[in-house]
Structures are given as C-alpha cells and as structure tokens.
N, C-alpha and C positions, 0 to 999 in steps of 0.2 A: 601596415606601413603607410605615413603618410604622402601625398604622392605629391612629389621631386623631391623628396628625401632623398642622401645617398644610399643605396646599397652597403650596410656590412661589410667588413672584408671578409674574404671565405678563410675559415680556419684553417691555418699551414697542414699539410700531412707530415705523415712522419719522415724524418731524417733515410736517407739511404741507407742498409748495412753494409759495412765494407765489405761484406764477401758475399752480396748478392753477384757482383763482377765472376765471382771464383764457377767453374763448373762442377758440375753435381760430381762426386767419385772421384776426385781429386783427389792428390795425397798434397797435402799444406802443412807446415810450421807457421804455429804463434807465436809472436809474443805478446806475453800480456801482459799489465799496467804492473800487475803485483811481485812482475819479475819472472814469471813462471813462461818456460818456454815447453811448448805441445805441439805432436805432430800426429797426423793421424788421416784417414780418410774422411772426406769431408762428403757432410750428407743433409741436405735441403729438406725439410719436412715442414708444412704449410707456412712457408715465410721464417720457418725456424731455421737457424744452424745448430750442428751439432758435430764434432768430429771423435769417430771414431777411429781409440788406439789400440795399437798390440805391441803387444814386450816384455821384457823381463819384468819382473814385480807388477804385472799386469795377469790378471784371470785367463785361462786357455782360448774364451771366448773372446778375450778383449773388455774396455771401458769404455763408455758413451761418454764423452765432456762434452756437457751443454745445456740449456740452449745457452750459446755462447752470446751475449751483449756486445753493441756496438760500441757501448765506452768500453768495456772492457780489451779493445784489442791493440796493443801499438806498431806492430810490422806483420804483414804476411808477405812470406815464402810459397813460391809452387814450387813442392819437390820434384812429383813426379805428377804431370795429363796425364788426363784418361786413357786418353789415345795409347802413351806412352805403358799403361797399366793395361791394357787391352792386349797389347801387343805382347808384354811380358806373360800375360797370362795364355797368352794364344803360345807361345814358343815352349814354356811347361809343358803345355798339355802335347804341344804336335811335333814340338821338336823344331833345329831346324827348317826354316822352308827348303824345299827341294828346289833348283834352281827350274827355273822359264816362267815366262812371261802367263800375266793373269790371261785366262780364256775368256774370249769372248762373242766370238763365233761358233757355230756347231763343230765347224773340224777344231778347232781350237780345245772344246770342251774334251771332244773323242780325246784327242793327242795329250791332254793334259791328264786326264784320266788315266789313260795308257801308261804312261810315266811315272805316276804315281802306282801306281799297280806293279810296276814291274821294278821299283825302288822298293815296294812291300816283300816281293817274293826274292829279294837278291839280298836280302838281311839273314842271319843265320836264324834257329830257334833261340839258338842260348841266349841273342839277343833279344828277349822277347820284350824286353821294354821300349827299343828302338822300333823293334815291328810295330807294336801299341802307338807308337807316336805319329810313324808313319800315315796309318791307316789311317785314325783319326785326321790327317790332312785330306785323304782319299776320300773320307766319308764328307768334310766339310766340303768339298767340293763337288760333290757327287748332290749332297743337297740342295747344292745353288740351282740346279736343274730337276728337282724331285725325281732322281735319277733313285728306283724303287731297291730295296733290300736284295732282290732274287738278283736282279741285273749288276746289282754292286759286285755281289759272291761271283756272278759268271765272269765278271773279268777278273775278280782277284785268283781265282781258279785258272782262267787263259793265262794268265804271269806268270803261274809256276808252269803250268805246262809247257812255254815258249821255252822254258830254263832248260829243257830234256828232248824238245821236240819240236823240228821248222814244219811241220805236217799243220794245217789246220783240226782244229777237235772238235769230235763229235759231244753231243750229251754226255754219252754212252763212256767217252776217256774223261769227263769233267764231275759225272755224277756218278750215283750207285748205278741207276738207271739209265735207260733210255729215253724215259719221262720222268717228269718231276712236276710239282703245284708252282707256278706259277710265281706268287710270292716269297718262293725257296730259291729256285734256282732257273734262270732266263736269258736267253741271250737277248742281248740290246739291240734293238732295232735303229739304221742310222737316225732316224728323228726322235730319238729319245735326246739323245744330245741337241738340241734346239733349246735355245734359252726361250724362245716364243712358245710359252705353257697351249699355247692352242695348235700349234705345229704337232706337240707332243703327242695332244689327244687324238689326231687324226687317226681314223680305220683305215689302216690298208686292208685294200680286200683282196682274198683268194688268188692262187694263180687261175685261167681260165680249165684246166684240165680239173683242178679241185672242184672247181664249181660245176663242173659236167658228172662227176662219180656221183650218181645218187647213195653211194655209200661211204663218202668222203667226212671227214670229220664235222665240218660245220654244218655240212648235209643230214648227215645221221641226228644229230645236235635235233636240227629241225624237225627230223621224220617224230621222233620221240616226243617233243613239243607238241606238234601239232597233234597228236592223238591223246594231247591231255593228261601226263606222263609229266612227272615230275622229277625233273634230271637236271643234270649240268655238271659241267665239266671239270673234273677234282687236278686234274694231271694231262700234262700235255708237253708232246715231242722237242722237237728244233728239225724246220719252222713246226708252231703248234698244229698246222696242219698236217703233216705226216703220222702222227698217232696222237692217240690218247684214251684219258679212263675217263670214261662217262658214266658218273654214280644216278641209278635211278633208283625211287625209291618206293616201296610197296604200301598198298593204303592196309597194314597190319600194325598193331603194337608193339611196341619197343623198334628195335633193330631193325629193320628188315629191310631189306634193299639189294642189289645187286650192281654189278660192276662188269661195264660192257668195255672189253680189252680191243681199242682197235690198233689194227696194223699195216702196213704197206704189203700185200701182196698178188704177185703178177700184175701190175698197172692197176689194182685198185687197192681198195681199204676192206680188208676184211676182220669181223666183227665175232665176239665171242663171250659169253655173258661169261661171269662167277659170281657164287651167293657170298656177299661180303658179310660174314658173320661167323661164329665160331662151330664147332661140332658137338655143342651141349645140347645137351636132351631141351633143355629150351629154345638153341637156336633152332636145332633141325625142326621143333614142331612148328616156329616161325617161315621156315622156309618152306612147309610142308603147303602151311597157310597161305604164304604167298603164291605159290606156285596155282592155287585154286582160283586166283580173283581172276578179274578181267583187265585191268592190269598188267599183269607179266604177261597173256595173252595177245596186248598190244603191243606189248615190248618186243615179242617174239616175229610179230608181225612187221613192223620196224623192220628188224636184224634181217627178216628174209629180203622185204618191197623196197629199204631205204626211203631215200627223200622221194614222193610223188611228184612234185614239179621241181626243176634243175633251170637255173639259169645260166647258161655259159660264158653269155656278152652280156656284161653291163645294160649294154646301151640298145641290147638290139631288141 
C-alpha cells in the first residue's frame, strides 16, 4: 500500500442469528417464512442452530430440524426456559419438594437431611414409587455435601428406627452386625455435614483412654504395621474405635489371610485371629502354610505385646 493511501474498509462480518439471544435447551416455536410452524428443544452446535422435536408422527427418538437459517425464521416463541425445564424435570424424578427452607449451614444440612430421612421412612412400601422419589431428594442433597453411601444408609436406617423406638441405636439395632465396612454402613460424624469440604476431611482423633490401650483398635492397626504385616482395616464398630476386623494377610498363594476380631473387654480391646478362608483341602493346605512363615509369627506377637509405644496426650 502506498503510504497516505486510505485503508480499505474491513469486510462486514456476518449478520447476527436471531436465536443466538435464545439459550441453549430451550424449548421454542418457529415460525417460518414457508409458513411452517415448529417447536422443539433448541440446541447450539458450533454457531449452528438446530431444534430438536418429539410427537406424534415423529420417530420415538425424535427429528433434528436444522441447521435452521436466519432468513428462514419469522417469529420466535419461548415456550418453556431451561430453568423452567430443569425444574420439571427435577419434580419427575423427586417428586414434590418436601417443604423447608434450602440448607446452608451444618445444622441446617443435619436438620434437612433428618427431614428428608424421615419423610422416606413414613411412606408406606406399596408406595414404593413415592419412596423412590423421595430418596432421590435425600440423595440430591446428601451430595451437595459428599455426604458418603454408608452414612446416607445410617440415617435412612435411624428414620425407620425413630418410627418404633425413642431409644437411640446401636450398630447392632441398625445393621446385621455390630460392625460393618465403612462404605456400607456409618454413622455421620457432626462434621460430615459442613458444607466446608476441608472441615469434612479433618481427623478426629481417638478419645485419650483409646490411645493409652496398646491393644486398642487404631493401636493394634499400628502394632501389625509396624512389624511389616500387611493388614488394614475391613469392618469397624460405632465409634470405629470400639471394635473391628483387621484383615492381615499371609506372604502364601492364593487366599491366605486371617481376620483379627477385636472387641471391647473389661476396659480394653481384646483380640482374636480366624483363618478367613474356606475348609477345602486347598484352603487348609494354605493355612497349614501360612501358619509356618514368620509372618503369622509376628501377627501373633502383635495379638500378645499390642502397640509398643502408646501416646496418651497429644500434646504431651
């Protein structure tokens, strides 16, 4: 270009589409030039429009019309926002909402949770589609706080229990057991309900009496650990300190392992192996084997000595 020549003018870009304005998953009526009036969910794909319908003389799946042109359109309709399609679809699946106010606080969350729990257990079976809708608000809420599977089940279990009984429950009235895994079945600790994901993750630690039993669960845990013993913990009480199964496992082939039962007795934790395997001529020769290493040797050692050092005081 010669210089003080003007500049060119910059070539226009293209025209707006009318339903660049519209939001994505909208449900819209056209009309269109050719007379033809169409309604459908509307769907954005790299600067395309497209609206997809369903209905009668339409395929079970539905029609895509599109990509729809901007001369092609003379009026749009919002039928129904998203928002408004969000909502209908959230009331399908969960049903009415159960009345109170959204949780926002930890007690908030407990309380709401509680509510919903006990609106699950006060539905008959026969209704069991109303229970399904229920829960499913229970679980939607329960996830806003990654409030885990086992802890969901232990309160929807408290709800029916409350329905037959003012007593508080044990494990023991809530599950098969006295213990359970963890992921199955738990009571919630009050900072599980903290919407603050790092409140949640916090360790509480031991009462001081547990951390003084060198034969106490998280003790024993230790003793087994440190002697190079390859264990942890399958199943555990309410609090998980008062018992548990601690799976250790034999340096043998296949199966081999044992299952150290512990239990609350006389003011401590008393411990008791079993071979967790079957009584076939293959397990027994496994167990036969395990019982020769040095290995269950240390396991046994554990079971008598416990934890070798015990810290009582945190801090002291």
């Amino acid at each position: 270009m010669i210089p003080g020549e003007d500049a060119p003018d910059p070539v226009p870009g293209p025209e707006p589409h009318p339903l660049d304005s519209c939001e994505d998953r909208c449900r819209l009526r056209l009309t269109l030039r050719d007379g033809r009036v169409i309604e459908g969910l509307h769907n954005a794909v790299a600067g395309r429009h497209f609206l997809h319908r369903t209905g009668p003389g339409l395929p079970l799946v539905g029609a895509v019309e599109g990509p729809i042109e901007a001369g092609d359109i003379r009026a749009i309709e919002v039928v129904t926002t998203r928002a408004a399609l969000l909502e209908q679809g959230r009331e399908l699946l969960q049903g009415p909402r159960v009345p109170g106010r959204e949780p926002v606080t930890r007690d908030d969350f407990e309380h709401r949770l509680q509510t919903l729990a006990r609106a699950v257990a006060a539905v008959p079976e026969a209704d069991w589609e109303l229970q399904i809708r229920l829960k499913r608000q229970f679980e939607a809420c329960a996830e806003r706080i990654a409030l885990g599977p086992g802890k969901q089940a232990w309160m929807l279990a408290e709800a029916r229990w409350a329905r037959k009984s003012n007593a508080s429950p044990t494990m023991a009235d809530l599950w098969i057991e006295p213990v359970a895994s963890r992921s199955c079945f738990a009571r919630p600790r009050p900072q599980d309900f903290d919407p603050d994901p790092a409140i949640r993750r916090r360790r509480v630690p031991p009462p001081p009496e547990v951390r003084a039993d060198p034969f106490s669960v998280p003790n024993m845990l230790a003793a087994l650990l440190g002697r190079d013993l390859k264990a942890r913990i399958t199943r555990s009480g309410d609090p998980p300190h008062a018992a548990a199964h601690i799976q250790v496992d034999m340096p043998v082939k296949g199966r081999a392992r044992f299952v150290l039962i512990g239990e609350p007795s006389q003011g401590t934790t008393g411990w008791r192996a079993v071979w967790d395997g079957n009584d076939s001529k293959p397990g027994l020769r496994r167990r036969r084997l395990s019982e020769a290493t040095e290995a269950y040797r240390r396991m046994l050692a554990a079971m008598r000595e416990g934890c070798r050092s015990v810290q009582p005081d945190l801090f002291g």
